[in-house]
Structure formats: structure tokens, C-alpha cells
C-alpha positions, 0 to 999 in steps of 0.5 A: 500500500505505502509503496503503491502510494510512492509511486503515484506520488512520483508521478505526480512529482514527473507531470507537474514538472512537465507541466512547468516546462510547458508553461516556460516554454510557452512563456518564451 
């Protein structure tokens, strides 16, 4: 359970990165 738990948080953590570098590059 805790383990399932990790990974849907790191990705998560992967997609809202993902997002940022969208966002920067749309900026620009």
C-alpha cells in the first residue's frame, strides 16, 4: 500500500514538472 502510494506520488512529482516546462516554454 505505502509503496503503491510512492509511486503515484512520483508521478505526480514527473507531470507537474512537465507541466512547468510547458508553461516556460510557452512563456518564451
Amino acid at each position: 500500500m505505502k509503496h503503491q502510494q510512492l509511486k503515484n506520488y512520483q508521478k505526480i512529482n514527473k507531470n507537474r514538472l512537465q507541466l512547468k516546462r510547458v508553461k516556460n516554454w510557452l512563456k518564451n
